[in-house]
N, C-alpha and C positions, 0 to 999 in steps of 0.2 A: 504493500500500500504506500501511495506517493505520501508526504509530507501534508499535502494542501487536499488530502481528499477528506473535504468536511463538506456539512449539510449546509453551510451560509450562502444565500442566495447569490453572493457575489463569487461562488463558485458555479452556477451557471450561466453559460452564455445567455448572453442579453436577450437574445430572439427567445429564449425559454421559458425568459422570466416572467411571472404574473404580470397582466395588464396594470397600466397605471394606476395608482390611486388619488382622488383627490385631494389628500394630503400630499401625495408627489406634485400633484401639478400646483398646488398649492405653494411649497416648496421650488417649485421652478421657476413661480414668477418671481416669489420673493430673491433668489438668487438673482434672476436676473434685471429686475430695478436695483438691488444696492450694487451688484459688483460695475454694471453700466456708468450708474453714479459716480462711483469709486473712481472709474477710469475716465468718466467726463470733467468731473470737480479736480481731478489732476494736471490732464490736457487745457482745462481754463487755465487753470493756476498758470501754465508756462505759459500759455499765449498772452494774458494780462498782466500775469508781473513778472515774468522771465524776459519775453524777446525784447521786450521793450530797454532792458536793462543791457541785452546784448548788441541794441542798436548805436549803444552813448558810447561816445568815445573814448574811455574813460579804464583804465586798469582796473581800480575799484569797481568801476559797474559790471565788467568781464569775472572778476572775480567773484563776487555775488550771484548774478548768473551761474557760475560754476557750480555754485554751492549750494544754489536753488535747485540748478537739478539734479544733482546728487541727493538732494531731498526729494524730490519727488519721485527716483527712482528706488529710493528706499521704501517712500511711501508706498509706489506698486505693490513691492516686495510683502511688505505688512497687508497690503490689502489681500495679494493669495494665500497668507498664513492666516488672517482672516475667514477669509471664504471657507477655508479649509474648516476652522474652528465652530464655523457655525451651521454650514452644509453638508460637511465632507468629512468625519471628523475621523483622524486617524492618527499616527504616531512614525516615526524613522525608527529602526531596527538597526544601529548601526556598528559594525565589526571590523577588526581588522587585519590584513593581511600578517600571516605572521612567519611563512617560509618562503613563499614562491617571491617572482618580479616585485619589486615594490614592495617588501616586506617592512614591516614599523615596528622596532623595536619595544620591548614592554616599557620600558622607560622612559619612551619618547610618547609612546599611548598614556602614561599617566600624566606628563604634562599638555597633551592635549585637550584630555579632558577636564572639563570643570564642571563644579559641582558648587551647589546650593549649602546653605545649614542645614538641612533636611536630606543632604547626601542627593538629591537631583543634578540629574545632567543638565544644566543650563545654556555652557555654549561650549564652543571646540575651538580651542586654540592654536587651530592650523595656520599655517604659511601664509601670509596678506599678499603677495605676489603669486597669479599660479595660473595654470591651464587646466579645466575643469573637463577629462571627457568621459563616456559614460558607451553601454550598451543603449540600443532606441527599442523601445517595445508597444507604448501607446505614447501618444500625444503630452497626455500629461505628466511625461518626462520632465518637459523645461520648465513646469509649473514645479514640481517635488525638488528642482536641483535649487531653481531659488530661493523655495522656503528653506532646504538645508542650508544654503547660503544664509541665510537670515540671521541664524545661529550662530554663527562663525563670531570668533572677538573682536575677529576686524573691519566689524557692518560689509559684510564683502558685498551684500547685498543692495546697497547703496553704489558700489563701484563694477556691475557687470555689463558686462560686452557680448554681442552674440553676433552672427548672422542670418543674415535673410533674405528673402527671392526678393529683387527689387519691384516686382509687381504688388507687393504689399507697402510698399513705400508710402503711397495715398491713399490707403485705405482709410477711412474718416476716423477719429479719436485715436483709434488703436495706433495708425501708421502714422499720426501725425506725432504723437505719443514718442514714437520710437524713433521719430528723427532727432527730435530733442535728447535723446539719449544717446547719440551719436551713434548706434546700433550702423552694424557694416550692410549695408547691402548689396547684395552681388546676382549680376545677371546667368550665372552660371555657366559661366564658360569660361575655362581658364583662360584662354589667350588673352584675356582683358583683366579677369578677376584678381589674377596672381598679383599684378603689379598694384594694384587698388588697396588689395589686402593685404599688403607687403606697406604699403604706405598709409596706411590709415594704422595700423597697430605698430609701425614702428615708432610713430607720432603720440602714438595711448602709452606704449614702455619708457617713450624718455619724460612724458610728462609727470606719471608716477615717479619713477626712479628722481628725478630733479627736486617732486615735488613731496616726497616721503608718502606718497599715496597708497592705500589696496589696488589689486587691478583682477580682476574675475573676467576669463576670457574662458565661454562654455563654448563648446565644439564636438556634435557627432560624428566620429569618422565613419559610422557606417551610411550616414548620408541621407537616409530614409528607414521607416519603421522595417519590422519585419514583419512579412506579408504573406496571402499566398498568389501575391504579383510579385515579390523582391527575392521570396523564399527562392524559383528557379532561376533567376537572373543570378544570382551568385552562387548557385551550383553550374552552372554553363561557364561561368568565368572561372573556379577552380578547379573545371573539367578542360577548359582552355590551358591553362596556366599549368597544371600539371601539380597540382597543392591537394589536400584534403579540404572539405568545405567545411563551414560549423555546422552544428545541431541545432545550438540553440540562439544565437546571434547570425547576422551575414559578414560576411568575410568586409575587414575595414576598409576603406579609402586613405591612405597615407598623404596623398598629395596637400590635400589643405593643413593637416595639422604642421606636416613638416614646415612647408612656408609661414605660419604661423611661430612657429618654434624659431625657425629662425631671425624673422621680425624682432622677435618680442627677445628672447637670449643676450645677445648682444648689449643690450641697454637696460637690461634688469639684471644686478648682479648675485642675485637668488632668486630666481625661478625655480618653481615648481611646478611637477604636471601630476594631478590629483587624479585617479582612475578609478570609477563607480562601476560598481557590477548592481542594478538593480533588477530586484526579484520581487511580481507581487501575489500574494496569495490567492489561489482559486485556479491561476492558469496552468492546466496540465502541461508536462513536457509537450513539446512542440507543437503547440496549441501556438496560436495568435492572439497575442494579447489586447487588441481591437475588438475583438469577438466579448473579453472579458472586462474592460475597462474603458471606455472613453468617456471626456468631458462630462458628455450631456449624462451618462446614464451616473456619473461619480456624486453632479452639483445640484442634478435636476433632481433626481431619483432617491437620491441620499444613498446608494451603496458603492462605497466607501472602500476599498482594499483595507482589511483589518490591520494590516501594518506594510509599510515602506521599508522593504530592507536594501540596507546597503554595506557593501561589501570596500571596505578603501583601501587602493594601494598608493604608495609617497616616492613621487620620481625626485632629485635635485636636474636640471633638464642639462646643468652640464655633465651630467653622468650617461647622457640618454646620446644614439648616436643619429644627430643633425649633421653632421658634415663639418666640414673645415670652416670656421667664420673670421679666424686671423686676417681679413682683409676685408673686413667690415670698418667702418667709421661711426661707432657706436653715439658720437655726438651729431651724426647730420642722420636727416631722414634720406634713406638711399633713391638716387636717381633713377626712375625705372621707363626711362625714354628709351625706345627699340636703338637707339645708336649706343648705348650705355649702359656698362657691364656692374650689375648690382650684384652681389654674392649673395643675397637673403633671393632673389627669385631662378637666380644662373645658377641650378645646381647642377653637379653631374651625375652622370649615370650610376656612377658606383657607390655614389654617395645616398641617391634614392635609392637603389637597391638595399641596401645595409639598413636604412630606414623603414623599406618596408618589412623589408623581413623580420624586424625586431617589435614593432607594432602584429604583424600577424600572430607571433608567436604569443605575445600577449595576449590578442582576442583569444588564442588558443587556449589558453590558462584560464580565462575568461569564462570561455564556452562549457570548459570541463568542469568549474566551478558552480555553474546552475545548473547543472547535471547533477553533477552530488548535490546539491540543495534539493531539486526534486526528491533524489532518491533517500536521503536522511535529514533536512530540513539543517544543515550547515554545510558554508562553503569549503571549509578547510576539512580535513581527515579528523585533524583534532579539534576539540571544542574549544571555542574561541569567545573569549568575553562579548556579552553583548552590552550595546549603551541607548539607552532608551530614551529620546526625547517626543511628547506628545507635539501635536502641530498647534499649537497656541502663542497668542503672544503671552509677552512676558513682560509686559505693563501695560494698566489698565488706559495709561494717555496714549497709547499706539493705537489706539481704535481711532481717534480723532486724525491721527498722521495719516493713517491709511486711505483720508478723504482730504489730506493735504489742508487740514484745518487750522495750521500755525503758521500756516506760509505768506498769507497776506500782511499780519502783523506783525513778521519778522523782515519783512523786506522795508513795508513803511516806515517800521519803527528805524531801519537802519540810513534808509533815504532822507527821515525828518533829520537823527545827527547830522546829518551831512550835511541838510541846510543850516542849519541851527549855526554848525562849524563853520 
């Protein structure tokens, strides 16, 4: 018997499950008037008292601005621990690698963790500089890595970076939302994207490093969920390639993380690359976990994954093999005009190969790892601490944040000094 084979309705697929009930749909509206709210009273907030700050020509005004929205992308953050707390309510399961890639020391996992006067795990004391990537299984991935971000010491949550199809660029709140947040957006095709994205994060690592900042840069390398559209697309390419394919993950994409890695390297002089293996309860071995989890049926329906587990392994990224960057200019942002040789996008052959093979071998570990999860409900052989933080905030004024309720007053308040001065 698998691990996850219980009677919770969130162990049957969606199409099984009882018809709606009026307290579900009751529940869906209310989700969805506050989280809209949430995300419209944000989007004002930048358009009224942000851009206008970023129009003045003024260091002070640019600087403000900055910090507005790093508030409000905190604020987001709060809002889907929020959401979580009052629709969705569930908990991280969180463990740590203790022999394979990435293995964390026990006395580096005690000072990781922090704890309350009540012995609660409160927040984690990881790396404020890092590359965040993960397995993709449903949607609400990038939703669960933020909240886990939330927790982190160093508000990382406040400082994340992500990518996305620039068709979503103008999309109304949301995309306007995310431009403010300098989120990358990339048309998906390398011949363009490489150098964008090579330039847009070499600009995000020198402005942390200069500026003693966090920097949260999330990245799926396998590029899309796992399907049963993606499931044979990457058995064809390790049947091409001459590789084993996974079980339970599809085989990574190297290319973006490495040019990422090498961007961001150079100009942060402790980087880390953080690896989540997430597993949720209910979905059988090589099941699709779309069938068992999305959005609507998590926020709308209220069934919840009874816990979030995560599985973390602790790269330092110059231990990781990115290639030779001795001839990088870690103070300039690299030239990436087709006549001009940049080392963060000109890599060589032998140098993405050794890359990817080192990433594969990882999904591989990866893969074998929610396998024994399935089969014994842990990912290591041996049994490995678990650290338990529920999804809530953890101050009762962060309800107000989460709707960007201190924003107008902190910006006035800080404009009338100025005139006053």
């Amino acid at each position: 018997m698998t691990v996850d084979s219980t009677t919770g309705i969130h162990s049957l697929p969606i199409s099984q499950r009882p018809p709606t009930s009026w307290k579900q749909k009751l529940r869906a509206l209310a989700f969805f008037f506050i989280f809209n709210l949430g995300c419209s009273m944000i989007n004002a907030s930048q358009f009224v008292f942000l851009l206008p700050l970023r129009l003045l020509p003024f260091k002070w005004s640019r600087s403000l601005y900055d910090e507005g929205i790093r508030y409000t992308k905190g604020a987001f953050g709060c809002l889907l621990v929020l959401m979580c707390q009052w629709f969705s309510p569930t908990s991280l399961k969180i463990t740590f690698e203790a022999n394979g890639k990435g293995a964390v020391p026990q006395d580096v996992i005690e000072s990781i963790i922090v704890r309350d006067k009540e012995d609660k795990v409160v927040s984690l004391n990881l790396p404020s500089k890092f590359v965040y990537i993960a397995n993709h299984q449903i949607y609400a991935d990038w939703w669960y890595a933020w909240c886990f971000l939330y927790y982190m010491s160093s508000e990382a949550h406040r400082y994340i970076y992500i990518t996305l199809k620039k068709s979503l660029r103008w999309v109304p709140v949301v995309g306007w939302g995310m431009q403010f947040f300098d989120f990358i957006f990339l048309a998906r095709s390398w011949a363009s994207d490489r150098r964008q994205l090579a330039v847009h994060l070499s600009s995000l690592g020198k402005a942390a490093e200069s500026d003693q900042m966090p920097l949260a840069f999330i990245l799926y390398p396998e590029g899309t969920l796992v399907s049963k559209d993606t499931r044979p697309i990457s058995k064809r390419f390790a049947d091409k390639m001459g590789i084993n394919d996974m079980s339970h993950v599809l085989l990574p994409r190297s290319t973006g993380l490495l040019y990422s890695l090498r961007s961001l390297s150079p100009r942060i002089s402790d980087l880390h690359l953080i690896d989540v293996t997430m597993v949720y309860p209910g979905i059988p071995p090589l099941a699709y976990g779309q069938d068992y989890y999305t959005l609507r049926s998590m926020f709308f329906d209220g069934v919840a994954p009874p816990a979030v587990h995560m599985h973390l392994r602790l790269f330092k990224v110059e231990e990781v093999p990115i290639g030779d960057l001795s001839d990088t200019e870690p103070s300039k942002i690299p030239d990436t005009s087709p006549d001009k040789h940049a080392v963060e996008v000109e890599i060589p052959t032998a140098e993405k190969e050794a890359f990817d093979l080192w990433l594969r071998n990882l999904w591989q570990e990866k893969d074998e790892s929610i396998g024994r999860f399935h089969r014994s409900g842990r990912f290591s052989e041996e049994k490995l601490p678990v650290f338990e933080i529920p999804l809530k905030l953890r101050r009762t004024r962060e309800i107000f944040d989460a709707f960007c309720f201190f924003l107008p007053a902190t910006v006035i308040g800080y404009l009338w000094s100025k005139l006053k001065a």
